[in-house]
C-alpha positions in Angstrom: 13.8 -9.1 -15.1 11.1 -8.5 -12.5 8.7 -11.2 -13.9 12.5 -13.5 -13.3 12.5 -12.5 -10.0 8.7 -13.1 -9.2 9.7 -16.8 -10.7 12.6 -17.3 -8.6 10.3 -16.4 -5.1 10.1 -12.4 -4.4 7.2 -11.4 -2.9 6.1 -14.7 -2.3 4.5 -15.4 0.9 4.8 -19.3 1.3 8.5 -20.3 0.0 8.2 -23.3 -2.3 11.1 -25.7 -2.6 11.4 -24.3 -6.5 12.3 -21.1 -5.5 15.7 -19.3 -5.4 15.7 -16.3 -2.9 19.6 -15.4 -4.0 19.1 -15.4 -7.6 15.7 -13.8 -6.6 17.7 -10.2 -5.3 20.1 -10.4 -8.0 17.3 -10.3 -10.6 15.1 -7.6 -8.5 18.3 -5.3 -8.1 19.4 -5.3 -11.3 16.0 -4.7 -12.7 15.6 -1.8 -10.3 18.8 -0.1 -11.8 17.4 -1.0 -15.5 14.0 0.4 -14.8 15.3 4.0 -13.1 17.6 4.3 -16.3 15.1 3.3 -18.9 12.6 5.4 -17.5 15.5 8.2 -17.1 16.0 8.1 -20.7 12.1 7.7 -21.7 11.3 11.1 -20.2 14.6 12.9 -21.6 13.2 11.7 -25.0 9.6 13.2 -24.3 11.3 16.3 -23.4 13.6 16.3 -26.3 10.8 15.8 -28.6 9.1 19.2 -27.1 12.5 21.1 -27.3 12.5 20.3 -31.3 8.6 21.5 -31.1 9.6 25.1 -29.5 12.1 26.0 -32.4 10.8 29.4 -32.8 12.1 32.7 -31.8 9.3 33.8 -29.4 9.3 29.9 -27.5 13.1 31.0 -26.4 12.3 31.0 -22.4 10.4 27.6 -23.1 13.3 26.4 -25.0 15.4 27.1 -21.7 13.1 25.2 -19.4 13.1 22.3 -21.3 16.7 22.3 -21.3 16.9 22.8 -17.7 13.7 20.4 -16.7 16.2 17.6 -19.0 19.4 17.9 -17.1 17.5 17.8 -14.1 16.1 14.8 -15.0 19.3 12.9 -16.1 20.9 14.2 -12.8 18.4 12.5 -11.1 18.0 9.6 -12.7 21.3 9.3 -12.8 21.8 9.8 -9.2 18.8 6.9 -8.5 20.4 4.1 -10.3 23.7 5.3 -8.5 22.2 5.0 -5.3 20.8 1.1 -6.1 23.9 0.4 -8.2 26.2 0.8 -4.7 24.1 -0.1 -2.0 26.4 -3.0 -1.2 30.1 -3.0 -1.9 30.6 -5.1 -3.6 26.9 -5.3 -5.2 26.6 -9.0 -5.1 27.0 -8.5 -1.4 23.1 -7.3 -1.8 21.9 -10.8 -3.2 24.4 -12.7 -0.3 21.6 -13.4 1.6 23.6 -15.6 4.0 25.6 -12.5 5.1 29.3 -14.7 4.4 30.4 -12.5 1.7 33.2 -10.1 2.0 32.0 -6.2 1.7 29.5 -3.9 3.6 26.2 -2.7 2.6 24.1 0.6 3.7 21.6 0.0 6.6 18.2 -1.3 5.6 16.5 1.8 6.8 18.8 4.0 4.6 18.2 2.0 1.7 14.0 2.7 2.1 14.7 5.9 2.6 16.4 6.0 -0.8 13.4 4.1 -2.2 10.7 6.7 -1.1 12.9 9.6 -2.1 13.7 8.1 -5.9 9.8 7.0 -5.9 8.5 10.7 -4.6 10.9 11.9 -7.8 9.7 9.6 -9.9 6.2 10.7 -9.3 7.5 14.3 -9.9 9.1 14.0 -13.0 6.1 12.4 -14.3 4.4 15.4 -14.0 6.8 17.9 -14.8 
């Protein structure tokens, strides 16, 4: 969805008459809320994977980390995609880039904010 996006004009520094800035958001939005799930569920699977390795009776206090260390991580994740999924209400206020569609969005400065702390947790759960 991000390669759509790049098609349609984000990022670009010289706009082309090809390019589609609205359709641009709506792909780079959505694919934002895809990639905090996906990678959400790709890490609870890694740690799944070492819960069914610690199946022994000494590996008990492990056992509880990994448990703990997983709903941590779906709460998180979780809470990330929530964040993106309801920046604007209604979300396709987030692609109106003309500003005529009904609804309200969070401020621009709020929504970085959000993006640093989701990244900075991102970069956490990778190595926990």
């Amino acid at each position: 969805m991000e390669l759509t996006a790049v098609r349609y004009g984000i990022g670009a520094t010289v706009m082309k008459p090809s390019f589609d800035p609205r359709t641009a958001a709506k792909y780079f939005t959505i694919a934002a809320v895809v990639y905090l799930l996906s990678s959400g569920v790709s890490k609870i699977g890694v740690g799944l994977v070492l819960f069914r390795l610690t199946n022994n009776s000494d590996m008990r206090r492990m056992r509880w980390l990994l448990v703990g260390c997983i709903a941590m991580t779906a709460v998180w994740f979780l809470g990330g995609a929530l964040v993106i999924a309801l920046q604007c209400r209604p979300l396709s206020k987030a692609w109106d880039l003309a500003g005529t569609a009904p609804g309200s969005c969070m401020s621009a400065s709020t929504i970085g904010s959000a993006g640093i702390v989701i990244s900075a947790g991102d970069l956490f759960w990778d190595w926990v």
